[in-house]
TIFIGU-703513 format. One record per residue: x negated, y, z negated of N, C-alpha, C, CB in turn. Coordinates in steps of 0.001 Angstrom, whole numbers, plus 500000, padded with zeros to 6 digits. Glycine has a CB too. Layout:
N
XYZXYZXYZXYZ...
This chain:
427
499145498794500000500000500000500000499123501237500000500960500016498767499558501832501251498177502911500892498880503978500166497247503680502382498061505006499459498616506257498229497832507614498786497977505852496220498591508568497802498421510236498332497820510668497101499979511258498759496799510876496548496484511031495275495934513030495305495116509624494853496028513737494338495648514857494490495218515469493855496134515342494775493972516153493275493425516831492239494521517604491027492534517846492985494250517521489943495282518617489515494389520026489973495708518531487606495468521007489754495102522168490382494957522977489091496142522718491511493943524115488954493369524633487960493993525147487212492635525261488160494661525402485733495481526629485447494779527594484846496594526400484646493820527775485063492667529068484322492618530210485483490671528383484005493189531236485351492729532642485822491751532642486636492330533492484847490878532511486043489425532468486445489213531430487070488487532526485462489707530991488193488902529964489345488251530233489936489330529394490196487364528748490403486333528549491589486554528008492758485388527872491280486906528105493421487100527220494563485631527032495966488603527954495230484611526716494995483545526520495212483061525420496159483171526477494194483631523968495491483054522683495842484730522446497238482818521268493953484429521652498429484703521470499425485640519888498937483381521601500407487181519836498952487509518213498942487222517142499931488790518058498878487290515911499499486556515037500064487480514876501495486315513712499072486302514691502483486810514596504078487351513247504484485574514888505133487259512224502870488053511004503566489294510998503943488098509984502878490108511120505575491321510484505148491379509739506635492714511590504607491677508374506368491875507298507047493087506843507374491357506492506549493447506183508346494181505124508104493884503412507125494396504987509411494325503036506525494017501779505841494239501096507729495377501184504148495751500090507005496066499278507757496421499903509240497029498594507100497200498788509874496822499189511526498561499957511217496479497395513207499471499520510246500654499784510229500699500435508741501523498557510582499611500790507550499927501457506669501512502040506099499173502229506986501665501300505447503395502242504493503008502578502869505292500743504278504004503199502708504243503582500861505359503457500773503930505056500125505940503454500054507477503447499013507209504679498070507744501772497829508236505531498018508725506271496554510308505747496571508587508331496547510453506006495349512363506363494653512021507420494135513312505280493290513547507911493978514150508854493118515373508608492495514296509917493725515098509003491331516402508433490324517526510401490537515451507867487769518376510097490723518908511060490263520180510569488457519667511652491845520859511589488508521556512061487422521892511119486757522550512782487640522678509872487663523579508738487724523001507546487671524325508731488794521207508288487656520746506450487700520581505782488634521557505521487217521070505941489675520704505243491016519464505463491503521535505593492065518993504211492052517957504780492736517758504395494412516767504379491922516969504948494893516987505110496373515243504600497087517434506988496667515290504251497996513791503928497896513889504143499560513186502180497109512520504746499678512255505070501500510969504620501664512291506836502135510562504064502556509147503133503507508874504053504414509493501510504464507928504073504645507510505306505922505521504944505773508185507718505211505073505410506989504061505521507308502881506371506661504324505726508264502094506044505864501232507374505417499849507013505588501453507878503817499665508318505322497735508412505739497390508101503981496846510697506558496183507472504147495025507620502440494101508438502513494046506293501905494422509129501412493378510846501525492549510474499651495083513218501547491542510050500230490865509679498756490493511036498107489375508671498886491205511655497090490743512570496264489982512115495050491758513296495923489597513320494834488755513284493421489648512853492276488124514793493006490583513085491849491049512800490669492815512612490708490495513963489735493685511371490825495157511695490342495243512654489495495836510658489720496731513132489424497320513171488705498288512944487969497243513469488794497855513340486699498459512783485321499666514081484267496766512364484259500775513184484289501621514081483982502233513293482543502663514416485294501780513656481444502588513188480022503458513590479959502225513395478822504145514469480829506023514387480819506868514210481667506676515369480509506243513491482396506753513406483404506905513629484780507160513556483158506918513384485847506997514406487443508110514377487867506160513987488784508396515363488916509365515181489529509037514006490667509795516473489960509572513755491610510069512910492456509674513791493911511717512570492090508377513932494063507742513961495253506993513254496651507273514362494897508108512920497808508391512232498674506876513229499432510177512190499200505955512373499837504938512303500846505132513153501935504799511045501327504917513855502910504831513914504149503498513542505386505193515048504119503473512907505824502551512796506703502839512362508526501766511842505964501951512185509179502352512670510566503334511424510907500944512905511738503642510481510410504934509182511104505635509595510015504631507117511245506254510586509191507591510703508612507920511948508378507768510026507462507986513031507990508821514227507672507823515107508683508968514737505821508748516232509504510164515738510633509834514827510992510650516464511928510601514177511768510581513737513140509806513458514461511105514242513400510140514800514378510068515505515776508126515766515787511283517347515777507554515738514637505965516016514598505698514718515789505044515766512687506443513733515567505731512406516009505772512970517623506696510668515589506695512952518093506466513537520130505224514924520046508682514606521095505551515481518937504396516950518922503188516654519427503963517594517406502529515355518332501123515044518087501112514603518783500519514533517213501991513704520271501397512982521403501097513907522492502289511893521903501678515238522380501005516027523713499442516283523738501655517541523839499459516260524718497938516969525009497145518186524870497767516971525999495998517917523625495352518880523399494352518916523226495619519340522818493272519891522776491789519520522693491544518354521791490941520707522179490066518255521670489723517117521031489739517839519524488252516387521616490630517605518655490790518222517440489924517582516493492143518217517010488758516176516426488302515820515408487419516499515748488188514637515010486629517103516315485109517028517195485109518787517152485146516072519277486448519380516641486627520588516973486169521711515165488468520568517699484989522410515582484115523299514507484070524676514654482704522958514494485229524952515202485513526471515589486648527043515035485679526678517017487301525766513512488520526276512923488133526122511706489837525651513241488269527199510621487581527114509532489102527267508666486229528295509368488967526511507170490579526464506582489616526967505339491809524668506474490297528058504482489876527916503420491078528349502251488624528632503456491080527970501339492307528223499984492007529282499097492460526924498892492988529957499254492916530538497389493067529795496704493833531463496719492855530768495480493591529905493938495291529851493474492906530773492480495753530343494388497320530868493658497522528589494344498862533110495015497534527784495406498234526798495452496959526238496275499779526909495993495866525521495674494787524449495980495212523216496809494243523909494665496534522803495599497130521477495736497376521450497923499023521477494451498426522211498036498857522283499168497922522273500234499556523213499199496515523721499864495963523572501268495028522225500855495016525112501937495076521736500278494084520452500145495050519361501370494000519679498055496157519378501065497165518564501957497199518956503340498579518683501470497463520014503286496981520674505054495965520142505445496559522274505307494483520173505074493229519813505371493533518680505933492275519758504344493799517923504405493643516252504944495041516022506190493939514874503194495456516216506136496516516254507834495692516866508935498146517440507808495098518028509221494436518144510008492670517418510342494658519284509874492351516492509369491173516022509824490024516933509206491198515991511358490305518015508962489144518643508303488704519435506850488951519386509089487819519487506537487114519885505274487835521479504604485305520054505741488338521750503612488391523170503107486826523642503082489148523259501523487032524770503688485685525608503360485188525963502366485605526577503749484267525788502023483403526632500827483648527983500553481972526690501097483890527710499159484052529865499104484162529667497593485989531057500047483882530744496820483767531450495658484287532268495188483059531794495520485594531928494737486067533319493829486623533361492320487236533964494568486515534522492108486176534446490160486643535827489871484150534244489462486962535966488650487510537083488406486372537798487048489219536735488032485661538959487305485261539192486121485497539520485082484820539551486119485009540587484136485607540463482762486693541162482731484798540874481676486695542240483856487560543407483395488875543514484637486467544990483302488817542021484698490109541365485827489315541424487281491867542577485940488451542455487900488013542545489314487640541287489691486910543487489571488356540954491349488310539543491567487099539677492963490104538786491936486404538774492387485281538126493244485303537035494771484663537338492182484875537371495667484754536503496200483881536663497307485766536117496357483304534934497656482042535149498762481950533561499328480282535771497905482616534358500654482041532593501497481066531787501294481637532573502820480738530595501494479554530693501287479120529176502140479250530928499638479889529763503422479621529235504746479885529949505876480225528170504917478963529701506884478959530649508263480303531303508869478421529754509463481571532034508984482326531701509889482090532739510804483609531476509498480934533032511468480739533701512632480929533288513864479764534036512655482240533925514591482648533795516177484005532328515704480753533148517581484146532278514255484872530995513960486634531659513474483855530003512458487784530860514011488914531158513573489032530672511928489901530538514555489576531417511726489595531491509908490936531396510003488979533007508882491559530564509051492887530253508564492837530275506598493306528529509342493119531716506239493110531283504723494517531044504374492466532411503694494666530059503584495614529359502836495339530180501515495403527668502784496991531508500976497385531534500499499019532407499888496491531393500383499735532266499281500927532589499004500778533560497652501784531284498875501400534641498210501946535777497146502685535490495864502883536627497816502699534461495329503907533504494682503393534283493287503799531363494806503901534547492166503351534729490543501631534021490556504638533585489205501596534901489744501475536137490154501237537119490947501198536309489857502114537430491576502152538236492874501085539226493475503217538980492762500787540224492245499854540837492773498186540616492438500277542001492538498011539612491464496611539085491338496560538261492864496372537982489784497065537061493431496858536530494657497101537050496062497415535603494581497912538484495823497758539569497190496449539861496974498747541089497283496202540468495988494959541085496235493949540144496421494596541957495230493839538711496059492767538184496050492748537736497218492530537398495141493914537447498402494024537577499945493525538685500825495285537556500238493680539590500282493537541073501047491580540738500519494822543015500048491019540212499658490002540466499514488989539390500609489900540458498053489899537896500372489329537242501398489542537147502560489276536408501239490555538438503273490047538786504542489750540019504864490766538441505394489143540296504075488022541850504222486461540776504292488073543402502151486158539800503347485195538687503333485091538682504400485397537459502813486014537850505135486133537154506502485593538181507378487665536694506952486434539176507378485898540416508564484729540864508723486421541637508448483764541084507002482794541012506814481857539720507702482929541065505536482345538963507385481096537791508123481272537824509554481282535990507673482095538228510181482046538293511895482970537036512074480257538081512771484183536503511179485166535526512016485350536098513212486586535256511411485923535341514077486618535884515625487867536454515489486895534703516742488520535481514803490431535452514584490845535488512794491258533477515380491135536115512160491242535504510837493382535406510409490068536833509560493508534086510388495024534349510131495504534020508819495875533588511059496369534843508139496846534641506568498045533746506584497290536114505774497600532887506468498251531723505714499301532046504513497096530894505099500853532406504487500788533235503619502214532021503334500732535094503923502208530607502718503507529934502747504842530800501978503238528480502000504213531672501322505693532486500126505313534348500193505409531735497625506010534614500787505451536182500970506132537131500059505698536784502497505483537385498663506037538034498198506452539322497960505868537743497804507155540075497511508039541373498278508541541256499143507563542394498686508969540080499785509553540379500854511479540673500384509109539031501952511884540700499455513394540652499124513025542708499350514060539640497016511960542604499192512078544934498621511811545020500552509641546255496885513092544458501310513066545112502598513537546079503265513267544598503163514354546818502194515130548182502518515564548826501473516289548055503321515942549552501570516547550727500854517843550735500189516642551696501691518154550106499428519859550006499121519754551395497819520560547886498278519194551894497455519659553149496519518147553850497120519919552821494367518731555351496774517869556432496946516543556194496408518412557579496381515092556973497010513960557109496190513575555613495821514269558055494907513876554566496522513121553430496368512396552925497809514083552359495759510895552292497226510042551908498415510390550639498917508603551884498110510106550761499680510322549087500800508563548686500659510996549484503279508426548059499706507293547452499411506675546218500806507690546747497893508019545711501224507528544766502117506837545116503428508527544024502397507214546285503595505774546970504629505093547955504414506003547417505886504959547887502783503341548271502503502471547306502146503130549206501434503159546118501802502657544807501984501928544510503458503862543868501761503028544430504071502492544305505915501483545139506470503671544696506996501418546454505823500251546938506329499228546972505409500411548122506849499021546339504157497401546125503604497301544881504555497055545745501613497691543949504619497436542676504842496996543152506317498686541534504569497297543910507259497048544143508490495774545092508119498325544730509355495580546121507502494597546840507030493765546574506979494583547193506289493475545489506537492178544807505309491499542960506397493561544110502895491734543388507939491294542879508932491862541528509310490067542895508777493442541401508867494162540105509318494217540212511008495845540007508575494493539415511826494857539382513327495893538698513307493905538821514316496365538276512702498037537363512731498302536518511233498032535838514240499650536624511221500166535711510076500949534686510385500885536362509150500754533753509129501483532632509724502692532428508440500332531139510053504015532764508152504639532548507174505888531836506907504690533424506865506533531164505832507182530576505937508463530823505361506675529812505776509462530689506056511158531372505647511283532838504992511966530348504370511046533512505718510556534786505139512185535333504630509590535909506451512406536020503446513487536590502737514408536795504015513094537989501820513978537576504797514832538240505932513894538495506963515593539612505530514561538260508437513821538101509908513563539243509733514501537691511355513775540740509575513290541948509916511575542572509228514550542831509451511668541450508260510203541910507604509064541333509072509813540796505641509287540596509769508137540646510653507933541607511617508062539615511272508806542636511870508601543302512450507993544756511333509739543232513320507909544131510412506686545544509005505799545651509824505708544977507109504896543807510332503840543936510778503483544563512022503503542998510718502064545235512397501417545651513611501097544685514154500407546430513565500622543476513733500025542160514045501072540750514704499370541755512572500784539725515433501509538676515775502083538142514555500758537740516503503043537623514126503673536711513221504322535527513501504454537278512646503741534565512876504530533097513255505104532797512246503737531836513662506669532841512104507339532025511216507675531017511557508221532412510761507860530348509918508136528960510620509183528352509209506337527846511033510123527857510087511189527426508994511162525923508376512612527593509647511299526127506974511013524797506406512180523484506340510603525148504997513389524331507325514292523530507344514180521813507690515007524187508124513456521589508717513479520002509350512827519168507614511931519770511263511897519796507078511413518979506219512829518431504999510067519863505561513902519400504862514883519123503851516150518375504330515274520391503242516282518511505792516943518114506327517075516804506237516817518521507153515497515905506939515328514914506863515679514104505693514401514919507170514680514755504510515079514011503418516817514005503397514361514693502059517554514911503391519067514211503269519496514013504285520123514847502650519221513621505028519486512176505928519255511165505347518742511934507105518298510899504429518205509751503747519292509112502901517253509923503054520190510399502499521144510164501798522336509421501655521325510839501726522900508403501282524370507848501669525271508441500959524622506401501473525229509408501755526691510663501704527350510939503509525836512784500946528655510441503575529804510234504526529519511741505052531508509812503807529386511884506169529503513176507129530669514252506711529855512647508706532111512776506319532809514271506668533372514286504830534505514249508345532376513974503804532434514365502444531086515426502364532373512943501372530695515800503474529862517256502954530285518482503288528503517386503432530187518958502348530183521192502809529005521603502467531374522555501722527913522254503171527029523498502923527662524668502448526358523907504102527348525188501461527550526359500706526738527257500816527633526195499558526901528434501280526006529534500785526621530298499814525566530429501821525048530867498520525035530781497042525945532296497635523261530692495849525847533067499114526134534630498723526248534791500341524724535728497705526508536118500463526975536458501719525989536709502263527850537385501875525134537130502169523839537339502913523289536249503751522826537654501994523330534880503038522634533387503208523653532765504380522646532300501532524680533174504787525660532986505922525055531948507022525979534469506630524209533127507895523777532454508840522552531271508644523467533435509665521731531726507343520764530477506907521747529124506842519980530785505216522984529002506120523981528033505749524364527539506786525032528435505046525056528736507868525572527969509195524750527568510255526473528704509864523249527616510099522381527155511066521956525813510275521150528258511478522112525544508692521645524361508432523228523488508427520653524403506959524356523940508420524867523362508727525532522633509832525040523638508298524732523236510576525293522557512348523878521492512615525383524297514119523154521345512010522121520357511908522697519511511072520791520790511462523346519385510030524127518306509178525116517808509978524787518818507867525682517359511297526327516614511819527461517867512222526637515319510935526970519114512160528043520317512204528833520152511232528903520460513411528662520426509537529308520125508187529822521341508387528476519776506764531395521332507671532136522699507334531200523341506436533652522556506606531581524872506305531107525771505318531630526531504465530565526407505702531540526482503539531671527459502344530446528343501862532067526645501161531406529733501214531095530990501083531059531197499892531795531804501664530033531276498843530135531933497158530194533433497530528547531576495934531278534330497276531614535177497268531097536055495421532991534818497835530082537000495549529404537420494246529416538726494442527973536886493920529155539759493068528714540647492845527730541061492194529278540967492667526604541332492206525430541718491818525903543108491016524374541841493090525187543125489904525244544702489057524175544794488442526373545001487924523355543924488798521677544401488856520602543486489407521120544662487398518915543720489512518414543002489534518206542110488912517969543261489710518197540885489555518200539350488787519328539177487909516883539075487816520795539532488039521700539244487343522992539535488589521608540104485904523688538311488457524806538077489620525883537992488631524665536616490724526982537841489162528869537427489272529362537133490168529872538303489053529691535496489943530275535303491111532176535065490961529399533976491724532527535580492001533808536340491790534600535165492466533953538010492532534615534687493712535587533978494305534704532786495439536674535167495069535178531868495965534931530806496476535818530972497937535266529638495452535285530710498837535489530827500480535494529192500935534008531827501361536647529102501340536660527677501943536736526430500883535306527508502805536862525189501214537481523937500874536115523068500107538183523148502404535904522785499120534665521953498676535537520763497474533215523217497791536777520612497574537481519449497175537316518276496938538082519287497668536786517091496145536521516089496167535303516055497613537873515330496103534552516756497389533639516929498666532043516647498166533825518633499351531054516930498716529872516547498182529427518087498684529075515012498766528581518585497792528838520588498608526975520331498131530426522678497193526305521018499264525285521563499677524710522900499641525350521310500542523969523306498245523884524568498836522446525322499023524736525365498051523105525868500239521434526507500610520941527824500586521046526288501933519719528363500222519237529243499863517718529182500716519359529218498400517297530511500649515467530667500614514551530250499834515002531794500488515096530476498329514655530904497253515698530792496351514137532093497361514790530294495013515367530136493348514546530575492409515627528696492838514764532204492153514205532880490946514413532321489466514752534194490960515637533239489149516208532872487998517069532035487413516502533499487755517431531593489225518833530573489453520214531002488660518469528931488840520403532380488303521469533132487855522728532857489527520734535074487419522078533039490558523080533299491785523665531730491803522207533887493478522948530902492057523287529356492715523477528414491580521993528690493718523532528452489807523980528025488980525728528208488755523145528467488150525739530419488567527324530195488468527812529974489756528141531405487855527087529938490867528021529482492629528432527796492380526532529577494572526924526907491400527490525648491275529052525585490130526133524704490699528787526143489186529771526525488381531043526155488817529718527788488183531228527606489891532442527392490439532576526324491559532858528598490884531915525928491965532268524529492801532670523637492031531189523862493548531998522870491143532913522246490380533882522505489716532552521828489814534507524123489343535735524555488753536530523586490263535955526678488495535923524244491393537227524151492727537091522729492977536948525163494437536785521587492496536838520411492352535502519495493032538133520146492847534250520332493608533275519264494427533041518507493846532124519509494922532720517102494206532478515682493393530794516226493078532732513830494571529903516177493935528291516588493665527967517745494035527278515797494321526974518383493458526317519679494164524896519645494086526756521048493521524324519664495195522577519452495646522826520735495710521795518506497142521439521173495339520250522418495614519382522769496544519427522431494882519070523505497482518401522918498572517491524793498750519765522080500136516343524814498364515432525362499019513840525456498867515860526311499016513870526598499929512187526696500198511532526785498965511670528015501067511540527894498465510428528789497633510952528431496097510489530741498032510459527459494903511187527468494031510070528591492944511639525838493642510385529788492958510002530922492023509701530653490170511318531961492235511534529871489978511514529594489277511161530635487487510979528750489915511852531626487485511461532441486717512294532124485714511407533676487146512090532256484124512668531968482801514119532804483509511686532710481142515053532421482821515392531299482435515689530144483269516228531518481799515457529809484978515673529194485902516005527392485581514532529599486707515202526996485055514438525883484355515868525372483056512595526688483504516167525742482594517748525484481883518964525814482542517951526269480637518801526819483541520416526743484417520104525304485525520817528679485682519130525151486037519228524291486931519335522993486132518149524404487893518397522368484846518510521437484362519654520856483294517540521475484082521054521679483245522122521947482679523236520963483157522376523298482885522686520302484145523907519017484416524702519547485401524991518576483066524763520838486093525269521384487242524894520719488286524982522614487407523591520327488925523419519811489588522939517764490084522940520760489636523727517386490963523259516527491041521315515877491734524363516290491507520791516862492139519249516839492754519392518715492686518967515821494824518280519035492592517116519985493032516692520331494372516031519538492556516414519976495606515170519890496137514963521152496834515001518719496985513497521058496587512741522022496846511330521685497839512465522525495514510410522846498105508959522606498375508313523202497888508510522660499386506832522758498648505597523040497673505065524242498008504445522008497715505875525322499075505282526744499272504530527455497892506577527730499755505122526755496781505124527708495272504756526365494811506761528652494460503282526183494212503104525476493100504026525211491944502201525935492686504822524281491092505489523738490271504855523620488860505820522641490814504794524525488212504176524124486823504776522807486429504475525235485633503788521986485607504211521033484775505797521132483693502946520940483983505203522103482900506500522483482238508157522626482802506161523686481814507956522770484252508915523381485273510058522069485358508031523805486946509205520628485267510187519861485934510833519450484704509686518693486925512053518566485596513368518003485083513440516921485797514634518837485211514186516137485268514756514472486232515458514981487331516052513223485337516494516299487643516874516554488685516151516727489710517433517271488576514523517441489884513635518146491062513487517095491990512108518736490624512895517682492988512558517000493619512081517472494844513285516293493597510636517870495140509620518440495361509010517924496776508836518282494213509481518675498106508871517911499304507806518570500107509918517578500260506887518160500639505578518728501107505883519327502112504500517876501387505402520596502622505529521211504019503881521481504637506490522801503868502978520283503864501718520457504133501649519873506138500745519411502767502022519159506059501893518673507531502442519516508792502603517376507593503619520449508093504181521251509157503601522462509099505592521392509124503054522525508364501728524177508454500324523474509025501147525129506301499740522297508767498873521682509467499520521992511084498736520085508916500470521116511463500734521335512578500819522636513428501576520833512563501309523999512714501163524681513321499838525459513702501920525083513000499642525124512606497733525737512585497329525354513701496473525047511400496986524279514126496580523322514760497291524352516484497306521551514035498606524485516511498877524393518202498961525742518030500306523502519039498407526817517144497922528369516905496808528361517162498017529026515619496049527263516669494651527479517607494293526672518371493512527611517024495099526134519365495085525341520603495985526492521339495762523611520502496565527575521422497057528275522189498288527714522579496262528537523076499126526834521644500267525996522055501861526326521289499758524452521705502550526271522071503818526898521487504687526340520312504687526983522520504744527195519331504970526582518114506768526404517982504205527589516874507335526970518729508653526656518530509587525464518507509031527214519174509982524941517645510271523484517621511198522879518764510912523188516304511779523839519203512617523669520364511933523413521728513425524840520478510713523966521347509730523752522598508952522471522799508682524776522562508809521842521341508037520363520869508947519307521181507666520202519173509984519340520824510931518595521361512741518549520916510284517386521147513701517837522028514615518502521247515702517135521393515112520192521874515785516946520390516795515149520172517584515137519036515754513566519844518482514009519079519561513924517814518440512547517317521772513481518286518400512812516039518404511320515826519554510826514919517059510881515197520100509303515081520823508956514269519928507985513158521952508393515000519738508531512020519279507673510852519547506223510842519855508155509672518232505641511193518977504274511093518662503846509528518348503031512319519375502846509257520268502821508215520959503312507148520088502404507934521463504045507777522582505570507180523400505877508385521597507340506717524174505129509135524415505481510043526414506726509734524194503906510962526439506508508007527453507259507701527381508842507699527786506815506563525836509468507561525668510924507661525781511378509367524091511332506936525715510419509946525532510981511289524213511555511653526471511983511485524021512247512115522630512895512958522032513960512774522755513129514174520939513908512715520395515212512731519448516383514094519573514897511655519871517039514636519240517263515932518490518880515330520586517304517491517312518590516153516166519651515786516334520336517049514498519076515457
């Protein structure tokens, strides 16, 4: 059985990201599989087989309270659709020393997973914070005439890991990279995208322009708050939506096509809801109808549409405080839904988040790894899926000059085999 093993990732301020992880990752067998389960609420458990790579790290990890229930990704299982990707034709990507990956400290874990999907080494680099907080850093490998991809996310603390981005690509610019692109999986500020009361800044493109300032040439980001923040930037932007990775996993699910509704937690999340819901076999939709009367504090007032003895879905970007998508679960079960899943990108996760979600409202969690997961964070509900392979991938046909749009990689229904009760999922 081959395994995914992964360093724990540092929790000291003061990191190094000095020493380079190990470049083993193989195939074992000629047909390599793993197994995980996940228990949810009820005790059941579920078990999926799929194809994985062995990436020998330095050290498991060890959790004395427990983990959540984190399903693998690698290139024969989450999407799909990677599998037709990786058969087109492209350069010789093992042999290829003109793409340099390197990590911050805000999420190690992840770009360590990127690496090992793409075949190659994290770069060497050095950064440290001195006494009086000023953060350090210094390559401390060539990348002259070389594309630079740094791996990191704005996530909490927000503005210690902006700045320590903005610093390692002023580094980069410094050494003569060719291309340097910010890797940025969770972009934070991006919710401060306009103006809703007088005398307030739109932080998200003064964000866009340090990061362009301070010698980026393109970003690469993932489910950004709202489509209009890419146009903050002066620079190319590749978004890329983490939808196929959540999708898949519930496909796994034995839940009846026409016992689901997608919910969106609020009116804003509309079209996020009705684009993931026409990928769920085209599932009806429901509307949490709320009022906000401040930051990080919601009311939700009324319920839009039918979630009746139904199994209700709800989707979001992002889970701060989980104040919005706790009382939205609330009232779904007032209006009778039998289950309510959780479903997003960025889990933030800010006090008190961590007791509304683990409160028996929900039947699963799931989330990804854009945002590192403190230990303390989990519950038997989470459930934590990698989007390391689909940022590998894009990296990869960003610097092969190849079109990243998934519609362009390929475009099919598949019907889940053995689940043939959810129906299909088409990318």
């Amino acid at each position: 059985m081959a395994s995914l093993t992964m360093p724990r990732p540092s929790q000291s301020t003061s990191a190094s990201c000095s020493s380079p992880i190990p470049s083993r990752c193989s195939f074992g067998d000629q047909n390599p599989t793993f197994s995980f389960s996940f228990r949810d609420s009820r005790s059941r458990v579920h078990v999926c087989n799929a194809a994985a790579v062995r990436c020998d790290m330095a050290e498991a990890l060890n959790f004395p309270n427990g983990k959540p229930n984190i399903p693998v990704l690698n290139e024969r299982t989450l999407p799909k659709f990677l599998e037709t990707a990786r058969m087109e034709k492209t350069v010789n990507r093992t042999t290829n020393n003109r793409i340099k990956l390197f990590s911050g400290t805000a999420n190690p874990a992840l770009s360590q997973e990127i690496a090992c999907y793409m075949g190659v080494e994290l770069g060497k680099i050095n950064i440290k914070r001195f006494a009086d907080g000023e953060i350090y850093v210094q390559l401390q490998e060539s990348v002259r005439g070389c594309d630079v991809y740094l791996v990191q996310p704005t996530c909490p603390l927000a503005n210690e890991n902006l700045m320590e981005l903005l610093i390692m690509i002023d580094a980069c610019r410094r050494a003569s990279a060719k291309n340097i692109t910010a890797v940025i999986p969770y972009f934070g500020y991006a919710r401060a995208d306009r103006k809703t009361q007088g005398r307030e800044s739109i932080a998200a493109k003064l964000v866009a322009n340090l990061i362009t300032e301070a010698g980026a040439d393109r970003v690469l980001a993932c489910d950004l708050h709202s489509g209009q923040s890419m146009g903050y930037f002066d620079i190319p932007v590749d978004h890329v939506y983490c939808q196929p990775v959540i999708l898949d996993y519930l496909a796994s699910k034995t839940v009846s096509s026409n016992d689901l509704v997608v919910v969106s937690p609020d009116v804003g999340g509309v079209a996020r809801a009705r684009a993931f819901a026409k990928k769920l076999s085209d599932a009806p939709l429901a509307i949490v109808d709320k009022r906000r009367h401040g930051h990080n504090v919601a009311e939700v007032m009324n319920l839009i549409g039918d979630v009746k003895g139904k199994v209700a879905v709800m989707v979001d970007d992002m889970i701060d405080t989980a104040g919005t998508i706790a009382k939205g679960a609330a009232l779904l079960h007032q209006e009778g839904a039998r289950e309510v899943y959780a479903c997003c990108t960025h889990a933030v996760f800010s006090p008190p988040a961590i007791e509304r979600l683990s409160g028996g409202l929900f039947q699963e969690v799931i989330v990804t790894n854009t945002i590192p997961v403190a230990e303390k964070n989990y519950f038997p509900e989470l459930t934590v899926l990698s989007i390391a392979n689909l940022l590998g991938e894009t990296i990869w046909r960003v610097h092969d000059d190849c079109s990243i749009a998934f519609a362009s990689w390929i475009r099919l229904s598949i019907l889940r085999g053995g689940n043939p009760e959810i129906g299909h999922v088409e990318w």
